[in-house]
Backbone bond lengths (Angstrom), bond angles and torsions (degrees), N, CA, C in turn:
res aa  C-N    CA-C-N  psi(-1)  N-CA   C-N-CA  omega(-1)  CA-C   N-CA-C  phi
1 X - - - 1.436 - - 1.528 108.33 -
2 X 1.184 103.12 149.53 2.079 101.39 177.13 1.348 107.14 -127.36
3 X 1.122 102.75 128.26 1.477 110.50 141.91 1.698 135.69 9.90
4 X 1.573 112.40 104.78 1.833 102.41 -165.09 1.409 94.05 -89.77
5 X 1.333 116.16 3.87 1.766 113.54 -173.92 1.366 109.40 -80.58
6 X 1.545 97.27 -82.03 1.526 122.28 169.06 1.673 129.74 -120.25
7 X 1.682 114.53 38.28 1.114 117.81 138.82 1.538 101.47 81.68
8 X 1.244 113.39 -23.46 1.845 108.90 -178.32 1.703 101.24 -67.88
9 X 1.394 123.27 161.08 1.322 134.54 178.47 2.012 113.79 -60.21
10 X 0.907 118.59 134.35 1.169 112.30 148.79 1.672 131.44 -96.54
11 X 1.603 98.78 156.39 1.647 117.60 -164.34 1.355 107.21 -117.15
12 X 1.609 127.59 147.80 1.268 119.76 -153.49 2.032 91.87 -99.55
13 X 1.319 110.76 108.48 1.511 107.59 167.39 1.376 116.48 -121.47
14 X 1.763 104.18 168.31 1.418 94.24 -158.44 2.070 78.16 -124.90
15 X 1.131 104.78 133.84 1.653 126.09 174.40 0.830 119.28 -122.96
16 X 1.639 137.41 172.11 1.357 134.88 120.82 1.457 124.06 -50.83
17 X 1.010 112.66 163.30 1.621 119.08 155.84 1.436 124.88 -165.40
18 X 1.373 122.94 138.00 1.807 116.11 -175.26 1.179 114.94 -70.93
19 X 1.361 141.43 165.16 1.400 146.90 173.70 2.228 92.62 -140.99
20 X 1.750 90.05 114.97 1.300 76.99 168.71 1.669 90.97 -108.38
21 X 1.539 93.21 151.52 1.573 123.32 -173.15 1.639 104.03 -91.20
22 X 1.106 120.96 -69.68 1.344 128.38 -168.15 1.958 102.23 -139.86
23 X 1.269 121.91 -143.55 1.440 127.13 -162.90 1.736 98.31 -109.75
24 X 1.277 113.68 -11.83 1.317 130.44 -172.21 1.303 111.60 -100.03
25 X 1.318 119.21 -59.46 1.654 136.17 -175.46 1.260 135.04 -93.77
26 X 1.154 113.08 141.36 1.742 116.64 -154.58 1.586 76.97 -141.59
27 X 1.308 102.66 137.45 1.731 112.67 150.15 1.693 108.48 -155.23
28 X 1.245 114.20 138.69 1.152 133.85 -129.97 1.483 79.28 -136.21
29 X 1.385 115.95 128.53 1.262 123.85 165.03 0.978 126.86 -145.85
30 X 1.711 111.36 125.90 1.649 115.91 -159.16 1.371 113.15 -98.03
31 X 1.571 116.30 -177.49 1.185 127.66 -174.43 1.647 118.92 32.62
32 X 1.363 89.91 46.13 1.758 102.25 173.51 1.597 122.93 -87.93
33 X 1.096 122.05 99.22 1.514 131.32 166.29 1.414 102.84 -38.17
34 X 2.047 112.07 131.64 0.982 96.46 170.76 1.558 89.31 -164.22
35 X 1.083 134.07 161.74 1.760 150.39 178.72 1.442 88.63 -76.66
36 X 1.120 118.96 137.15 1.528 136.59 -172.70 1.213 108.32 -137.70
37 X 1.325 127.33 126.26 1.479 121.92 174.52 2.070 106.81 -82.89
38 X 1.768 101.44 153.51 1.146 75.93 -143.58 2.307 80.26 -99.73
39 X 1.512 103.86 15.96 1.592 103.48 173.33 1.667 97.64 -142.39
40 X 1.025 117.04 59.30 1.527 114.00 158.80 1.722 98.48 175.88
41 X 1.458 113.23 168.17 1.510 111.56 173.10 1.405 112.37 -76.60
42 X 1.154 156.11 8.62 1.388 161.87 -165.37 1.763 109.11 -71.38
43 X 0.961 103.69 106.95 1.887 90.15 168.34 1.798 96.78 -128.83
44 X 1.294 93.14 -170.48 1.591 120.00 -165.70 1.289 97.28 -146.65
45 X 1.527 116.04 153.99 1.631 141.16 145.99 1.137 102.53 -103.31
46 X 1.625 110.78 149.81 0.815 127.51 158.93 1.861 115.17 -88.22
47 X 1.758 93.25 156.51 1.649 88.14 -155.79 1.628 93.61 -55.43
48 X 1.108 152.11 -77.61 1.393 151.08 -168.67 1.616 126.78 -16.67
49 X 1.696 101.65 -35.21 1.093 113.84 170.20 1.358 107.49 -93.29
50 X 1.153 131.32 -10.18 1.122 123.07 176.32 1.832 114.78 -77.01
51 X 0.984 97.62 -51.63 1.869 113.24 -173.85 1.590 84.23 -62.11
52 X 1.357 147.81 -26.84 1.340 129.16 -172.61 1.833 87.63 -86.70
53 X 1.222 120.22 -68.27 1.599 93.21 -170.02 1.722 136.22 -66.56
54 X 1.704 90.29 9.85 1.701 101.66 159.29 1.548 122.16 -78.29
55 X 1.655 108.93 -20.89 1.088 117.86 176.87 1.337 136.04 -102.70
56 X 1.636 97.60 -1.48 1.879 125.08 -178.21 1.924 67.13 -80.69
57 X 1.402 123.84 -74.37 1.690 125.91 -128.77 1.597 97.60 -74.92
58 X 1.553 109.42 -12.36 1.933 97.11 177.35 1.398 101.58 -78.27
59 X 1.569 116.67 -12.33 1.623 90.23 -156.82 1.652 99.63 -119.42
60 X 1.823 101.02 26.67 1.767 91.01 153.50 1.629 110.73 -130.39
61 X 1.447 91.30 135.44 1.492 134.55 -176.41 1.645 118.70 -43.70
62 X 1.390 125.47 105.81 1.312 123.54 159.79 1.676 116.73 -6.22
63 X 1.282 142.23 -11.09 1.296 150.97 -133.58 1.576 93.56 -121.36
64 X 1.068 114.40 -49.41 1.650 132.20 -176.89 1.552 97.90 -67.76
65 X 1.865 109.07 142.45 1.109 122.66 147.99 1.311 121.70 -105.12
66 X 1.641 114.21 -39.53 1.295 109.22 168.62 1.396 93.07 -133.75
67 X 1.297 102.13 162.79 2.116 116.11 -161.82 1.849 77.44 -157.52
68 X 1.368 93.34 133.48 1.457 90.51 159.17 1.859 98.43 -152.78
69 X 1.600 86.07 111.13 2.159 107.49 -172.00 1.595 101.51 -79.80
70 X 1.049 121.68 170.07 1.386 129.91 166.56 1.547 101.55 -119.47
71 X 1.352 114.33 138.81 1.663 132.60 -157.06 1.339 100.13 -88.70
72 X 1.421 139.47 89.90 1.536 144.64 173.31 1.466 100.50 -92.78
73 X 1.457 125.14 128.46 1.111 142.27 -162.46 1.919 91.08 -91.77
């Protein structure tokens, strides 16, 4: 797959990354698989991984400022 930025290939890596929720909430979710471009910051999910970190971010609570989940496939 390439790149919609600048066209170089992407590589399958697994990172962290933050998700801010609102002005309050941060959740931080690790060991996330993700398409990485391998000459610019640009990545992608794949849809599968995606519908899982729609369902890590419904199920933390207004209550949290920072949450940091680990990404189980």
């Amino acid at each position: 797959m390439k790149c919609h930025v600048c066209g170089e290939a992407l590589e399958p890596v697994v990172t962290d990354l933050p998700f801010k929720l609102s002005d309050r909430t941060i959740v931080v979710i690790r060991d996330l698989p993700v398409l990485q471009c391998r000459s610019c910051p640009e990545y992608l999910f794949e849809d599968a991984v995606m519908s899982r970190v729609a369902e890590i971010l419904e199920r933390t609570g207004d209550e949290a400022e920072l949450e940091v989940v680990k990404f189980a496939a």
